[in-house]
C-alpha positions in Angstrom: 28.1 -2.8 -83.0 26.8 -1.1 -79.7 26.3 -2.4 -76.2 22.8 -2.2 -76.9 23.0 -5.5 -79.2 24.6 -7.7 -76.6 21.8 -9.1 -74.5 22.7 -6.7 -71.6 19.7 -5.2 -69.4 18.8 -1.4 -69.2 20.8 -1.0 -65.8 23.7 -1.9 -66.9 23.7 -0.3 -70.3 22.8 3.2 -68.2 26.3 2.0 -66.2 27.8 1.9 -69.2 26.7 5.2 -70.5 27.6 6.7 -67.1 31.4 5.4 -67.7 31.5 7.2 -71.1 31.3 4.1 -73.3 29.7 3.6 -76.9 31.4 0.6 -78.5 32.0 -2.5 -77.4 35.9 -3.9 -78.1 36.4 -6.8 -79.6 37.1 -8.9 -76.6 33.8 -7.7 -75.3 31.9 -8.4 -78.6 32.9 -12.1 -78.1 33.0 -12.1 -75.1 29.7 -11.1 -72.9 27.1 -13.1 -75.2 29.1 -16.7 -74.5 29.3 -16.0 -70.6 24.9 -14.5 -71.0 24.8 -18.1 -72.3 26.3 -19.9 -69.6 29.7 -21.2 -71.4 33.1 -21.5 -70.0 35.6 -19.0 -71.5 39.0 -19.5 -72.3 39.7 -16.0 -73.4 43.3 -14.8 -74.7 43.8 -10.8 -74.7 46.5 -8.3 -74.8 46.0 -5.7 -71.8 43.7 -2.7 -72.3 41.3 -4.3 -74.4 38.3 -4.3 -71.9 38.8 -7.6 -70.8 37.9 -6.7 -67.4 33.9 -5.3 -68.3 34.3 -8.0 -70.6 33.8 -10.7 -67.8 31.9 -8.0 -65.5 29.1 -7.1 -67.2 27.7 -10.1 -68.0 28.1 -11.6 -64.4 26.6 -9.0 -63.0 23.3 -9.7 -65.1 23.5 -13.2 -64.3 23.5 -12.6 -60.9 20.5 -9.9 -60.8 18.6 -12.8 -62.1 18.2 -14.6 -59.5 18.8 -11.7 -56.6 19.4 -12.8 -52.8 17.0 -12.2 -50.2 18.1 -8.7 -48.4 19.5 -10.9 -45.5 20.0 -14.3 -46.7 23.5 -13.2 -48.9 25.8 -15.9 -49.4 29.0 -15.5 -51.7 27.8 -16.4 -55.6 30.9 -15.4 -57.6 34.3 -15.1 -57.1 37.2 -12.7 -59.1 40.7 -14.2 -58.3 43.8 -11.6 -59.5 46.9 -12.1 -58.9 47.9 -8.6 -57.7 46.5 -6.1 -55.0 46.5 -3.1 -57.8 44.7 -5.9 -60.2 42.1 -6.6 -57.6 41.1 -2.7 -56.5 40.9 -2.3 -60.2 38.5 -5.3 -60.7 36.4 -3.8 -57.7 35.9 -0.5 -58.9 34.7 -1.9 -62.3 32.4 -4.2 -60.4 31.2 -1.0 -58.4 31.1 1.5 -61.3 28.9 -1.1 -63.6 26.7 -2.9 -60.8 26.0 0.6 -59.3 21.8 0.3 -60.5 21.5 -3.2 -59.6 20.8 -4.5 -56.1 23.8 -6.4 -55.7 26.7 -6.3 -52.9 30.4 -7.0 -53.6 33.9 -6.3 -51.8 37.2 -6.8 -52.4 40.1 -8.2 -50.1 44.0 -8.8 -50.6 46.7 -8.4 -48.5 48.6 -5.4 -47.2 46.3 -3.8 -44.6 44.0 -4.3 -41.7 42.3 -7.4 -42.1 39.1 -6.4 -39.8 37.2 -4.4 -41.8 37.4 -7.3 -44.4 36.0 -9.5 -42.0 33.6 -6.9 -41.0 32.2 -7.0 -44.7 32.1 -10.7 -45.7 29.9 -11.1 -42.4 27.6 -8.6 -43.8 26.8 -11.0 -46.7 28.4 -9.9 -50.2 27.5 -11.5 -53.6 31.0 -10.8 -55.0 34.2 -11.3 -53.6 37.2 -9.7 -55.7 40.4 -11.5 -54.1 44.0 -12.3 -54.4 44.4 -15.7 -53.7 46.6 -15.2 -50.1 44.5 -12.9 -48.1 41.1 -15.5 -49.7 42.9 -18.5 -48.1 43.2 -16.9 -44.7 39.6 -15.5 -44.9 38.4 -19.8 -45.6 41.1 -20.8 -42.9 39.5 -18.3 -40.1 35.7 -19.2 -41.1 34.8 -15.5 -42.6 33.9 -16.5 -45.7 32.3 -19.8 -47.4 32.7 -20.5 -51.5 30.6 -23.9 -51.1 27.5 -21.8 -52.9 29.9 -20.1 -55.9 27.9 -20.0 -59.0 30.4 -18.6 -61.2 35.0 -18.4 -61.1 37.0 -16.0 -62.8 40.6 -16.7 -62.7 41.7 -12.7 -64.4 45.7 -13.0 -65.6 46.0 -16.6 -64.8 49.3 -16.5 -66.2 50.5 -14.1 -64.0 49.1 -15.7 -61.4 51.4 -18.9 -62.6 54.6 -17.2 -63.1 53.7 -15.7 -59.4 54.0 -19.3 -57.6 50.2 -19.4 -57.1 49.1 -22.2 -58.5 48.7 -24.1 -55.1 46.9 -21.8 -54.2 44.6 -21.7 -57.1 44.4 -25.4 -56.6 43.0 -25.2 -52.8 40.7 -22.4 -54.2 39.3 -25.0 -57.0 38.9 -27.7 -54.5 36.6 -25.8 -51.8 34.0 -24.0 -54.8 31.1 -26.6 -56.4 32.2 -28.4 -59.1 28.8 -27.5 -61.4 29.7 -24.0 -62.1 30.2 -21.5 -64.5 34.4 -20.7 -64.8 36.1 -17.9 -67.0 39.9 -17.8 -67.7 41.3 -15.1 -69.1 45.2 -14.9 -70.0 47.0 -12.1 -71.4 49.1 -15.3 -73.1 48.8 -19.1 -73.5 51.3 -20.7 -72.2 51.6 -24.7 -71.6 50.9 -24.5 -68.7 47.5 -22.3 -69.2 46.5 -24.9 -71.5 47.2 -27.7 -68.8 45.3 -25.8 -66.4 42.4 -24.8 -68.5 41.9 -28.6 -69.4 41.3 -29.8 -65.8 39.5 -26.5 -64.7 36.6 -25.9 -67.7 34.0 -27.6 -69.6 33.8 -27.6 -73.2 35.0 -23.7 -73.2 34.5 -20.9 -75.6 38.0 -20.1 -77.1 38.4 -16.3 -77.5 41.4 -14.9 -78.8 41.6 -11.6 -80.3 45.0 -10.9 -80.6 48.0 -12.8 -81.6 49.9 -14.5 -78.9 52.6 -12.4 -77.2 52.0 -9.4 -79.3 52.5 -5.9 -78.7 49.4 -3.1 -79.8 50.0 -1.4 -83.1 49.6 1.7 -81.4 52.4 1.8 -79.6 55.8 3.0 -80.8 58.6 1.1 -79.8 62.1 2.6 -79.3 65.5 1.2 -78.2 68.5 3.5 -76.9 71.8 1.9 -76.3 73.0 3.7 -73.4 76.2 2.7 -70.8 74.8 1.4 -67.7 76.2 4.0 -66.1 74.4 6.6 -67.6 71.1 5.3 -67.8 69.5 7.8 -64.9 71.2 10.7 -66.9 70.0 10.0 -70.2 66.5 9.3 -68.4 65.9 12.4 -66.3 67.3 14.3 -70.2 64.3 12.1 -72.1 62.1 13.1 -69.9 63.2 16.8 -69.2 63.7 17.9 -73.2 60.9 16.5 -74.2 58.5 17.8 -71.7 57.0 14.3 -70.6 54.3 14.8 -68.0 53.3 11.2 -67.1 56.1 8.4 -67.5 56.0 4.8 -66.0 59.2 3.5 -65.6 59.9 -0.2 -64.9 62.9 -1.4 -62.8 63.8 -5.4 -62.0 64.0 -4.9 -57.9 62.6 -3.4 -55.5 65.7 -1.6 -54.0 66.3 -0.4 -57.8 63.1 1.3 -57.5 63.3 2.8 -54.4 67.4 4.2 -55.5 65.6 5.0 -59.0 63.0 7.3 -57.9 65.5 8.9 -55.2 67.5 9.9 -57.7 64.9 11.4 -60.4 63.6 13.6 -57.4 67.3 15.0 -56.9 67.2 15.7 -60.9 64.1 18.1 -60.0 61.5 15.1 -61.4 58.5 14.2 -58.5 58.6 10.6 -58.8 57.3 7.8 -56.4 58.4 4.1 -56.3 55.5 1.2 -55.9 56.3 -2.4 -55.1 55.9 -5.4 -53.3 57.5 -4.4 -50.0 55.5 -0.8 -49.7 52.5 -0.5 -47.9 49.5 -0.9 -49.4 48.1 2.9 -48.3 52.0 3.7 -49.6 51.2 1.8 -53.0 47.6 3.4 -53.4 48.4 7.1 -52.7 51.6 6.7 -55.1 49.2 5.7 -57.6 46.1 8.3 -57.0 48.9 11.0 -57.4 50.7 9.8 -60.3 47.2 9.6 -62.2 46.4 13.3 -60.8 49.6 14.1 -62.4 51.1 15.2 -58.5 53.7 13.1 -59.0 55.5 12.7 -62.6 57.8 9.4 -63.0 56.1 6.4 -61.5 58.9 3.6 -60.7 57.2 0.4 -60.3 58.2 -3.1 -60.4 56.6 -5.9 -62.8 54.5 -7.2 -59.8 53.1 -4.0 -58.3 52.6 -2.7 -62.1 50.3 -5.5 -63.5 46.9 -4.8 -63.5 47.7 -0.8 -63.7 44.5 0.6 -65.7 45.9 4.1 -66.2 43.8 6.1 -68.8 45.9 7.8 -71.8 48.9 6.7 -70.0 51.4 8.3 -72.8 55.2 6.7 -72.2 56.5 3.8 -70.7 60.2 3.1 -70.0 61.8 0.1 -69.6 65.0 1.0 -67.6 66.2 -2.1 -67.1 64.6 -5.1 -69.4 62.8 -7.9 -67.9 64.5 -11.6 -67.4 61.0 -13.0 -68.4 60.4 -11.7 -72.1 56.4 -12.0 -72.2 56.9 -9.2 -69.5 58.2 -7.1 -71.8 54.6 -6.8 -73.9 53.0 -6.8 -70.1 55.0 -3.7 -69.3 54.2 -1.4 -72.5 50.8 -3.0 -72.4 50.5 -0.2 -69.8 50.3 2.4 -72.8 48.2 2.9 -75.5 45.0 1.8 -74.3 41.4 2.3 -75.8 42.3 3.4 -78.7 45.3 6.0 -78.2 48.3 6.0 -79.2 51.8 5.2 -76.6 55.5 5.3 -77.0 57.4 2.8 -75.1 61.2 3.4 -75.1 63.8 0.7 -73.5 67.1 2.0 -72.1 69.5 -1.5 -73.0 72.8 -1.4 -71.8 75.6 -3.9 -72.9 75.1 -6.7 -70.8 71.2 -6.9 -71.7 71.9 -7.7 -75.3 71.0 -11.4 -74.8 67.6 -10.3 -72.9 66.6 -7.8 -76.0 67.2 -10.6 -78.3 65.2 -12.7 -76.3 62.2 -10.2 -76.7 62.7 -9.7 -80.1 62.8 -13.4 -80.9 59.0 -13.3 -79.2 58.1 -10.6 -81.1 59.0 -11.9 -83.8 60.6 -8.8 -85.7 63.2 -6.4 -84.4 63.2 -3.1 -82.5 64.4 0.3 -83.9 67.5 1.7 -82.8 68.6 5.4 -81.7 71.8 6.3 -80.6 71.2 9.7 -78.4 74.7 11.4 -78.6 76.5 11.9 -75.3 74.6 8.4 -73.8 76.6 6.0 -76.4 77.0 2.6 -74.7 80.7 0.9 -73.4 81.3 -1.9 -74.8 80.3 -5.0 -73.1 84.0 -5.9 -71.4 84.1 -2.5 -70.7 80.8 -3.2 -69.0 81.9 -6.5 -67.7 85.4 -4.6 -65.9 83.5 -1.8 -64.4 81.4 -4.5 -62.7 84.4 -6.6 -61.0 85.5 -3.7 -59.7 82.7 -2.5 -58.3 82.9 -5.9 -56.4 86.3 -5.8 -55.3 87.3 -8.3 -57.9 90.1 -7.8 -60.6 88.5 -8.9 -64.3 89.9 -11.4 -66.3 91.9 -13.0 -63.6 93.9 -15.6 -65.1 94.7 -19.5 -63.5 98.3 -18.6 -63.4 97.4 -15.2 -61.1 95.1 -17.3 -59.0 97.9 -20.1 -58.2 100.7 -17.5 -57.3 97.5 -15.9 -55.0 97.7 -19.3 -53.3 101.4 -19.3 -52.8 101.6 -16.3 -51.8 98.8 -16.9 -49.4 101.1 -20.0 -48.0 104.0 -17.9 -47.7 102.5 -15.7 -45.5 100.8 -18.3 -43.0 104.0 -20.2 -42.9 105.6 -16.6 -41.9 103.0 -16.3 -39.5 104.0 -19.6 -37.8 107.5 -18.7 -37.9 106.2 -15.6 -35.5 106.7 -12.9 -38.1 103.7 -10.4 -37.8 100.4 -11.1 -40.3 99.9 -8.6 -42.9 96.3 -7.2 -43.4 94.9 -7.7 -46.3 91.4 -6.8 -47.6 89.0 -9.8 -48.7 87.7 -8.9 -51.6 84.8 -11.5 -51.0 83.7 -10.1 -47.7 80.1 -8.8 -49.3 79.5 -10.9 -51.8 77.6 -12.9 -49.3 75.2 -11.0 -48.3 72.5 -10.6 -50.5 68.7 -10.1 -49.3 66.8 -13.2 -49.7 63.2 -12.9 -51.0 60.5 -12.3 -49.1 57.1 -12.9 -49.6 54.6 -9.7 -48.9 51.7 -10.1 -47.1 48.7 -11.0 -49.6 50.8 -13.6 -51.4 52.5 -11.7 -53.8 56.5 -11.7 -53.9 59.4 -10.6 -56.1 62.8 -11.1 -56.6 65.3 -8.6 -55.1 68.0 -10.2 -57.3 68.7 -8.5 -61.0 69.4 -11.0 -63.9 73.0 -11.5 -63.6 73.1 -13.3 -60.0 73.7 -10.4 -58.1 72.1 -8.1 -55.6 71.1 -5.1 -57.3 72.9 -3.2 -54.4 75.3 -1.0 -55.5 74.6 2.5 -56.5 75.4 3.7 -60.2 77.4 6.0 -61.2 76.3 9.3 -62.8 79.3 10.3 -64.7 81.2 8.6 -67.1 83.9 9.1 -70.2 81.4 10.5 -72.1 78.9 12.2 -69.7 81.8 13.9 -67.6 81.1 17.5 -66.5 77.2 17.0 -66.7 75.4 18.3 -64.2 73.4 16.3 -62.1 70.2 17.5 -63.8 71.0 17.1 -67.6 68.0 17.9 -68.7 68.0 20.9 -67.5 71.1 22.5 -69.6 68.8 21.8 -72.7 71.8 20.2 -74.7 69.4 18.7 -77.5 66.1 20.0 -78.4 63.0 17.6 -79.0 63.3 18.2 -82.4 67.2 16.8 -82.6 65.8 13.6 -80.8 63.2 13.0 -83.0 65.2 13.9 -86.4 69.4 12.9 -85.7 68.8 9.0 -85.6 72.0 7.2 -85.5 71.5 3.4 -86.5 73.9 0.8 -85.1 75.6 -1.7 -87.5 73.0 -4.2 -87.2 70.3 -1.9 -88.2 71.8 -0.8 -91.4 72.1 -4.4 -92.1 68.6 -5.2 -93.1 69.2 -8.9 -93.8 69.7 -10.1 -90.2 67.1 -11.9 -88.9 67.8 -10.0 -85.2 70.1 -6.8 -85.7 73.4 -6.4 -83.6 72.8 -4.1 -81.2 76.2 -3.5 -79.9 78.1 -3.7 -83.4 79.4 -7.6 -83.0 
């Protein structure tokens, strides 16, 4: 099938020639004939399938139908995304495809100077690309009127959900007409997609061309067991021995991926950090020189990373694994795209065992295991001890320890009263206290400074452990283990060998 047998019009076929496309994907295929027609769309697709020309093409034909007077413009569709990455990238499709037609769009989110926004939407634009934040303030201050919308797409809905948005998305349905033509599309369909779909369209075209919560074919799928510890080590040596130009590497927090980045720079690696808290000239210019391949490692957040259309983007790592394990197939959805092939590799520590059964369990099948020699993991009480002292707290501390604590305590205030001097002690408590609160970015979007075990992800890891000790602080650089011994020497842990196990033991109990 070409584009040619779609119904689309010569301008936007040349568009589509000028972008260096022949085939339609499959998403397209379904999808740009039932929105030519005028149906609602309840479309279901794993990232990189084209879902975004998918919904673009079409409504820019509808719109050239029936083109605005040069200076009578009023807004005719709006693109809501959840993210400020998701909406430049919806903009510069809308650009690159509606480039021969006579049509005016923009795009607005939060993160910078609000004027020149306001500047455009007085202009008169057909289009408005928009997060759903920075679109609420534009209603609230008068710049911009969605009583005349013709046509709503709601792009990654279910991030938008998991986000906090759907108030928002509410308010946004309540001030466009209610005749109109509206397109969901959801990387996955959740409950409460289906719940929002059912109030929202009308009698809707259901398009899914990919199994729910599944991961591309394409894309190899790699776990290493690896102390925590020594996860920026055995990082910095993947990427170093085996001569990775272009790596996106996923953190939980914002301050991880700030520390993470820091660090890969001091192993020699140019890296940059993108998330919610950087600016968003900070966030585009990280991203413009990652995909110029200026800067190598790209350390992003789930938040600031959905939406990231990165062309032949060949690894992904997941250093620490998402709490949320549909992110997990958002996050190497980043890789092998249009057709090519990806390699996403997870770096699981001991006390992420119950998350990477979690995403297995989704999956529905299990993930290879490789054991890289000289990053083996600790155990998980190893784990577990290294932790409490980090925080000033002895592990395993028993009732009868805490109960002579108290007497001891009691004995020293009563010596105190007697007028014997106080001894000073340290509180081991005294920081546990003060963890950052989240903060909501301007533009709407927010994240969770707190990693999956409760705790501020504040304190800096350590670089050198039982096994790693006497590494340098570049490992990759001493060229310990050729590509060719990564690939070849795999070491399977108990659970692998045992083929009967519906999810395999990662850590050998």
């Amino acid at each position: 099938m070409t584009f040619d047998s779609l119904g689309l019009n010569a301008a936007l076929l040349r568009a589509i020639t000028d972008q260096g496309y022949t085939e339609p994907t499959p998403i397209q295929q379904q999808a740009i004939p039932a929105i030519l027609a005028g149906r609602d769309i309840l479309a279901g697709a794993q990232t990189g399938t084209g879902k975004t020309a998918g919904f673009t093409l079409p409504l820019l034909q509808q719109l050239n139908r029936h083109p605005h007077e040069r200076n009578h413009r009023h807004v005719r569709a709006l693109i809501v995304t959840p993210t400020r990455e998701l909406a430049a990238q919806v903009d510069e499709s809308v650009t690159a495809y509606g480039r021969h037609l006579p049509l005016r769009s923009t795009v607005i989110f939060g993160g910078v100077k609000i004027g020149p926004q306001v500047q455009r939407l007085r202009q008169g634009v057909d289009i408005i690309v928009a997060t759903p934040g920075r679109l609420l303030d534009h209603i609230s201050q008068g710049n911009s009127d969605l009583s005349k919308i013709e046509r709503l797409v709601l792009d990654e809905a279910d991030r938008m959900l998991d986000m906090g948005f759907i108030h928002d998305i509410r308010r946004i349905i309540k001030l466009v007409p209610k005749k109109r033509q509206t397109l969901l599309f959801s990387a996955t369909f959740s409950n409460e997609i289906r719940r929002l779909s059912e109030g929202l369209l009308h009698n809707p075209e259901n398009i899914d061309v990919a199994p729910r919560n599944t991961t591309a074919e394409r894309i190899s799928q790699i776990v290493h067991p690896v102390a925590k510890s020594s996860k920026r080590a055995l990082l910095s040596f993947l990427i170093g021995s085996n001569n990775w130009r272009q790596v996106l590497v996923f953190t939980r927090t914002k301050h991880g991926a700030n520390r993470l980045a820091q660090q890969l720079e001091r192993d020699g690696l140019s890296s940059a950090a993108i998330h919610g808290n950087k600016s968003q000239g900070a966030r585009t210019r990280a991203l413009a020189e990652f995909k110029s391949g200026k800067v190598r490692v790209l350390v992003a957040t789930d938040i600031a990373a959905r939406g990231l259309d990165i062309e032949l983007l060949p690894h992904v790592v997941n250093y620490e694994l998402p709490n949320v394990p549909e992110d997990y197939v958002h996050r190497i959805g980043r890789t092998g795209r249009a057709g090519s092939d990806g390699v996403a590799v997870s770096l699981v520590s001991a006390d992420e065992k119950g998350l990477l059964h979690g995403i297995e369990r989704l999956l529905g099948k299990p993930l290879p295991r490789e054991l890289i020699d000289g990053y083996e993991q600790a155990t998980a009480t190893d784990e577990t001890d290294v932790d409490s002292r980090r925080q000033g707290r002895p592990a395993g501390r028993s009732g009868q320890q805490r109960n002579g604590q108290r007497r001891n305590t009691q004995q020293r205030n009563n010596q105190q009263r007697n007028g014997q001097p106080r001894q000073r002690r340290a509180d081991a408590n005294e920081n546990n206290g003060n963890r950052p609160g989240n903060q909501k970015p301007a533009g709407g979007e927010s994240e969770s400074e707190t990693s999956g075990n409760g705790r501020s992800n504040t304190h800096p890891q350590r670089n050198k452990t039982a096994g790693t000790s006497g590494r340098s602080s570049s490992p990759y650089r001493q060229g310990t283990k050729s590509s060719k011994q990564l690939n070849g020497n795999r070491r399977t842990s108990a659970g692998r060998r045992n083929q009967g196990a519906e999810v395999p033991a990662l850590f050998g109990g």
